[in-house]
LODO-57108 format. One record per residue (C-alpha): residue number from 1; residue in one letter; x, y, z. Coordinates in steps of 0.05 Angstrom, whole numbers, always signed. Each point is the difference from the previous one (the first is absolute). Layout:
% residues N
   i aa     c1     c2     c3
 NUM  a      X      Y      Z
...
% end
This chain:
% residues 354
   i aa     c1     c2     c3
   1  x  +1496  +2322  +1903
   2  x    -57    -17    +37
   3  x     -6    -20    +65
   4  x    -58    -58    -19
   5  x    -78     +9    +19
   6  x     -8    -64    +45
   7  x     -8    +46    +61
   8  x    +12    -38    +75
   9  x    -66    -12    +36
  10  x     -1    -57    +57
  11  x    -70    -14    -11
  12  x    -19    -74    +15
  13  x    +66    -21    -13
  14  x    +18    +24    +76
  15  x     +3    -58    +47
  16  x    -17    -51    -64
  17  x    +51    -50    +22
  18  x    +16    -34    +66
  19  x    +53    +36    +47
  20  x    +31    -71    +17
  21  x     +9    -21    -86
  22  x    +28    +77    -14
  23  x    +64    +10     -9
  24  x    +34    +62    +38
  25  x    +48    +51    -32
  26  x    +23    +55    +39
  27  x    +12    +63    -47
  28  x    +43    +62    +11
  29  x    -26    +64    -41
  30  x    +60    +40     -7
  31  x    +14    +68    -46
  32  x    +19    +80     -5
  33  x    -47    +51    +43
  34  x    -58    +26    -46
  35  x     +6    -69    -43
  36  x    -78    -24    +14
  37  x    +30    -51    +43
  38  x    -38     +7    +60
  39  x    -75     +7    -43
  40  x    +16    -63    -27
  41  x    +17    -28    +66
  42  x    -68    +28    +21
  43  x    -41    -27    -66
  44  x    +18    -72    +17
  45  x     -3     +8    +84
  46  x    -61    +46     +2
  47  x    -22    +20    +78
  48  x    +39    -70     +6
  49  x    +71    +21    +29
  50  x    +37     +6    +65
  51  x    +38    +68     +7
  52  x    +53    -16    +56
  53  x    +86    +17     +5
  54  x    +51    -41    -21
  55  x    +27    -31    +55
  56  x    +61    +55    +43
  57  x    -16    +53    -55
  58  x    -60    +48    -12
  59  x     -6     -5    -69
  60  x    -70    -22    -16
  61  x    -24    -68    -18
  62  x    -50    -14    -40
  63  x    -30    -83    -13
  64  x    -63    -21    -31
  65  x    -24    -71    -27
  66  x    -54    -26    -47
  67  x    -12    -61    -23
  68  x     -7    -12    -82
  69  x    -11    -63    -41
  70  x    +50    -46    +33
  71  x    +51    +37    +37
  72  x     -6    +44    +62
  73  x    +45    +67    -11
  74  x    +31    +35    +71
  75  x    +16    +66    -35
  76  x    +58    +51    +35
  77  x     -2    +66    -25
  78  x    +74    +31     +6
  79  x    +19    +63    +12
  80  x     +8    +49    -67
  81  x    +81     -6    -10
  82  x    +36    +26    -60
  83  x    +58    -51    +14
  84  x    +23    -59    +43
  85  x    +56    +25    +32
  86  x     -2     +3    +74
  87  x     +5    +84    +12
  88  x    -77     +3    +27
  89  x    -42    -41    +48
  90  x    -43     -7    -53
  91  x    +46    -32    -57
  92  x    +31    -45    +63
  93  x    -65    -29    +11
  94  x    -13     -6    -72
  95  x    +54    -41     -4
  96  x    +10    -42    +62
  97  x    -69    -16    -22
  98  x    +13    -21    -66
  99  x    +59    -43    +15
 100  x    -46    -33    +57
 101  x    -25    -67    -11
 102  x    -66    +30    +16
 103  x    -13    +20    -79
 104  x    -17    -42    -53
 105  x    -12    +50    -63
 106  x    +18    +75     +0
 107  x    -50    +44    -42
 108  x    +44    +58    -16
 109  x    -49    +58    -19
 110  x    +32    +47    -56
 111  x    -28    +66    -24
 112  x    -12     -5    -68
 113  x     +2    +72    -13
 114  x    +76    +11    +26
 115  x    +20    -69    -16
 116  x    +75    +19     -4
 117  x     -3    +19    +74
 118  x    -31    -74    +19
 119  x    +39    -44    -35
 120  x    +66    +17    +56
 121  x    -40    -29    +49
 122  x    -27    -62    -40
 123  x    +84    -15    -27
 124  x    +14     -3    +75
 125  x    -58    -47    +17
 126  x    +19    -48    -51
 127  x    +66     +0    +15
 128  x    -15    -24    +80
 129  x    -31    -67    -37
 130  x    -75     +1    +25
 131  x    -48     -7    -43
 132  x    -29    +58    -30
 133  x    -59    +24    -40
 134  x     -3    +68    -30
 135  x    -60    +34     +4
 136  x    -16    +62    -46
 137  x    -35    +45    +33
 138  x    -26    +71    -32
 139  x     -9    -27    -70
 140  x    -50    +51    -20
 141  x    +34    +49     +0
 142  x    +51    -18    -46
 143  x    -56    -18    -44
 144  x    -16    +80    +18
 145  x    +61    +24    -24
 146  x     +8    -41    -65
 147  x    +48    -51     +9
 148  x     +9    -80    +26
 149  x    +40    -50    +30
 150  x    +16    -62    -36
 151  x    -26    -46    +49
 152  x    +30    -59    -43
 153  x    +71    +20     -2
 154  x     +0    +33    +63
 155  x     -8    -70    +40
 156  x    +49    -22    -39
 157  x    +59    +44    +22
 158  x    -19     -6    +68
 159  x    -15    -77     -5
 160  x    -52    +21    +52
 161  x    -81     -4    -19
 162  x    -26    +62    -10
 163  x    -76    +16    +10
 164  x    -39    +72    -18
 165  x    -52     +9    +54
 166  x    -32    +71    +18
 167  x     -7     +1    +82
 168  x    -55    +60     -3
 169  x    -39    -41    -60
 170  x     +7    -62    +26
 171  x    +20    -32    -60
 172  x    +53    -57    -11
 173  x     -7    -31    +76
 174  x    -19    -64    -23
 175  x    +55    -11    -51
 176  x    +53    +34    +58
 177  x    -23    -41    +58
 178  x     -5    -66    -56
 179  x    +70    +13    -20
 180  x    +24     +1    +77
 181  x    -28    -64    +17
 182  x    +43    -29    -63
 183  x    +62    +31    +23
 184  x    +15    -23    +65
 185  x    +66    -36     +3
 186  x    +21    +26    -74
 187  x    +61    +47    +15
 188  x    +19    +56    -57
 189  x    +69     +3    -27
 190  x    +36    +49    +52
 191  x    +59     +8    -57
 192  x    -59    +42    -41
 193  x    +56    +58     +7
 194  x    +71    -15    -17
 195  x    +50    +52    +27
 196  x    +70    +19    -30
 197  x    +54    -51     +2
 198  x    +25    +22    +60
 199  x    -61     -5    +45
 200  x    -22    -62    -27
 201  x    +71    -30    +10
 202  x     -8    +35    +78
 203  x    -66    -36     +5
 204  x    +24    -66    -23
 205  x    +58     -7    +50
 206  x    -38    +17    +53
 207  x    -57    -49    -20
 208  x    +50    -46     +0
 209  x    +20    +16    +71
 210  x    -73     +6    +34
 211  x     -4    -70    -36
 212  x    +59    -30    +32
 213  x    -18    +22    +68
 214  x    -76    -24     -4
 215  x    -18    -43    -72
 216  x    -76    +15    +15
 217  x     +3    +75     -1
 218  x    -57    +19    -31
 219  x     +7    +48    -60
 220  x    +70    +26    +12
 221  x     +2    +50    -55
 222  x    -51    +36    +35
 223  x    +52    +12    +61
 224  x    +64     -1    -33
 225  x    -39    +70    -34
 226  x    -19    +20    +64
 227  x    +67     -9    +22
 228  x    +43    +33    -55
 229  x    -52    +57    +23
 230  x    +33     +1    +57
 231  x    -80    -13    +36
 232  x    +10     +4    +78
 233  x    -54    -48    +17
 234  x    +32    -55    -52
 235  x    +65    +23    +21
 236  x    -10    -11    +78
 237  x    -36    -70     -8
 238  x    +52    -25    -64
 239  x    +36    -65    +22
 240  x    +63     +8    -36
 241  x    +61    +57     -7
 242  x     -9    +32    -78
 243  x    +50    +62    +23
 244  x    +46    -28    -50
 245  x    -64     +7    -61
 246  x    -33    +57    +26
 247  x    +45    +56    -10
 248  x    -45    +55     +1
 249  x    -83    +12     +3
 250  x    -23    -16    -75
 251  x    -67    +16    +16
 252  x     +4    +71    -48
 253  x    +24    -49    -54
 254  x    -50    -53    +15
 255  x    -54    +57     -4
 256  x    +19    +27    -60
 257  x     +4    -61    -29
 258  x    -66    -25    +13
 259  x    -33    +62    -36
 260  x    +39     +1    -61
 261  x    -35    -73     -5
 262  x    -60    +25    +17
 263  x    +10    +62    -50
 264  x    +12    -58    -58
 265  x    -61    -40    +26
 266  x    -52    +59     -1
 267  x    +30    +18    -72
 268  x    -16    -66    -25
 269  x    -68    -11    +38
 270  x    -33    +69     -4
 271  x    -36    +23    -56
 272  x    -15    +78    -26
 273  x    +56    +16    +57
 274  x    +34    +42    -50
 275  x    -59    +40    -31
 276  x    -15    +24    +73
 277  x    +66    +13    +19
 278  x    +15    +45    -61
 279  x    -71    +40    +12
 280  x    +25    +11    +83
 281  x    +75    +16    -35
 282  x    -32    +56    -54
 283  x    -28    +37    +62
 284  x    +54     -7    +46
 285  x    +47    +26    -61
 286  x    -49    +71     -1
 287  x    -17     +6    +76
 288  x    +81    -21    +13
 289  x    +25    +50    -51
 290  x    +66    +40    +24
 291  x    -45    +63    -27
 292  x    -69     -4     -2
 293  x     +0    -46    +67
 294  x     -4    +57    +47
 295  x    -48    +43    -29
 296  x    -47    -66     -9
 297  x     +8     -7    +66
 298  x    -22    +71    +17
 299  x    -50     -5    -38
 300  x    -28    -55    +30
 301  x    +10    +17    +69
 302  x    -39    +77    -28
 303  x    -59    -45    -15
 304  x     -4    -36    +68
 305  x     +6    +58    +39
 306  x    -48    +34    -52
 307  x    -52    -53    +14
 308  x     +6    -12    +67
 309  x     -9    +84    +26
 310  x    -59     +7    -53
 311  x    -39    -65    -23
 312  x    +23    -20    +71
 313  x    -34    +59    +34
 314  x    -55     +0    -45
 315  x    -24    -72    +22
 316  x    +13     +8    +77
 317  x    -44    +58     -2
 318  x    -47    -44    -24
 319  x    +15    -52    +40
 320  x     -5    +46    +60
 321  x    -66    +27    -19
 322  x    -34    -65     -7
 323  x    +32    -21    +63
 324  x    -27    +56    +34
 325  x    -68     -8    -29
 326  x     +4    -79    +28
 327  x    +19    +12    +69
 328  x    -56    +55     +6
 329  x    -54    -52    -28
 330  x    +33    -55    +50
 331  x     -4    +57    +61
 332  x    -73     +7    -24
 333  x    -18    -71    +11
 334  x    +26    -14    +52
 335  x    -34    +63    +37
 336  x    -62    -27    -31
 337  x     +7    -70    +30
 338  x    +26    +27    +72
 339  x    +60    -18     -4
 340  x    +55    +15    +66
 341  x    +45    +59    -19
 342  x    +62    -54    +19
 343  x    -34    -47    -64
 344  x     +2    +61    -43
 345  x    +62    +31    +19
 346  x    +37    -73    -17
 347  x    -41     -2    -66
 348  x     +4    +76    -32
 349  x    +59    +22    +35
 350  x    +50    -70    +11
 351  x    -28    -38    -64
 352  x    -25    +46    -57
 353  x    +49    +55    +15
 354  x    +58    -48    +11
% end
């Protein structure tokens, strides 16, 4: 599918409104490393942004602002996380952050192009009850290799909009940053994943329990997860005893879990999966064969070396000979404008030559 051709451009409709009618939102960008997250950050900020720590830590912080049709937008751009548990600085911050006050919409930024891998983070967003809006990044190139994403049923597993936008194109900002000034205040469904009987029972009693001790928790599912995870920060800061739930760590279960749903999901929501799967499976089956593998192999690794001791020496002997050729016509200028031997030392021998 297409990410949409309305590309983002601030134009004249910068600055159009009054800063004291505008309403402010305050937007976290969160996603994996490598997911675009950060260009798209940078396509709505600009030169705009204020690069500073988070506050005890030295994980970077990035904020930016601009002002479009009626709302003001403060964004935060997280740092890359694969998960929201609390082994790294980085996923602590992510998630102190998160469950802050301070944020008003989360813009989770997913890789369209390993879409399986993204979605772990997105189930664990919507299950801490903020609201979220996923946006695709990286559509083109599943457009590249053939297949699409069923942006209408997709939304509706995760009961979570879902907007295509293409961070190096610039395309889909409008409809993304339109879509997170609807949003704010509309929580997703954080029971989008049902677990087995016995974890849901597990999270249930000790709902029940964080309810008891304070009735305006907010989003206890979220930390009776966390807590069957056995989660030190959760753990350390929980108000009530669940020794007599938490048996064990089901966070390997929980895990597990989560990706068989997300296995079902990108089944249903993916399209031409299969027809590139069995072209990658056809040439793992020859270059993974229990008797043709190794000498494949070999021969392979023949061809590298073969190219890389003759087509290799072949072109740095060219190289070399036109480098030569360069430094002496660079030499001869430079004697021919009287230049310092220091000036044409740094430039023949120290630049050229290096």
């Amino acid at each position: 599918m297409s990410a949409g051709n309305n590309s983002y451009d601030k134009g004249n409709r910068f600055n159009t409104y009054n800063t004291k009618e505008a309403k402010e939102l305050q937007v976290g960008f969160v996603g994996n490393p490598n997911s675009g997250k950060t260009t798209l950050f940078n396509a709505y900020t600009g030169a705009q942004l204020k690069v500073a720590n988070w506050p005890g830590v030295t994980v970077e912080k990035k904020e930016g602002a601009f002002k479009y049709h009626n709302h003001i937008y403060k964004l935060v751009d997280l740092p890359g996380i694969y998960s929201l548990t609390s082994y790294t600085i980085e996923e602590k911050v992510s998630r102190q952050y998160i469950l802050s006050d301070e944020v008003d919409v989360i813009v989770d930024v997913a890789d369209a192009s390993n879409l399986e891998r993204n979605l772990y983070l997105t189930l664990q967003l919507i299950e801490m009850g903020k609201p979220v809006v996923l946006a695709l990044n990286m559509m083109d190139i599943i457009e590249e290799r053939g297949m699409e994403i069923d942006l209408h049923r997709l939304p509706e597993i995760l009961e979570i909009p879902v907007i295509p936008v293409s961070a190096r194109k610039k395309t889909g900002l409008d409809i993304l940053m339109h879509t997170v000034s609807h949003h704010k205040g509309v929580l997703p469904n954080p029971h989008v994943v049902v677990y087995s009987d016995l974890i849901e029972d597990k999270i249930i009693k000790i709902e029940e329990r964080l309810k008891a001790r304070d009735p305006d928790i907010y989003n206890p599912r979220f930390y009776a997860i966390k807590l069957l995870e056995n989660d030190l920060d959760i753990m350390e800061n929980c108000p009530v005893d669940v020794s007599d739930i938490v048996d064990r760590s089901y966070e390997t279960d929980i895990i597990n879990q989560k990706y068989d749903f997300i296995e079902e999901l990108i089944e249903e929501v993916l399209v031409n999966k299969q027809e590139k799967a069995m072209l990658t499976d056809k040439v793992d089956r020859i270059l993974t064969h229990k008797v043709f593998g190794i000498p494949i192999f070999l021969g392979i690794m023949g061809l590298v070396f073969l190219l890389t001791f003759t087509l290799g020496d072949g072109i740095k002997g060219v190289f070399e000979g036109w480098l030569e050729s360069f430094s002496e016509g660079a030499a001869d200028a430079l004697l021919a404008i009287n230049a310092g031997p220091i000036l044409t030392s740094l430039i023949v021998d120290g630049i050229i030559a290096g």
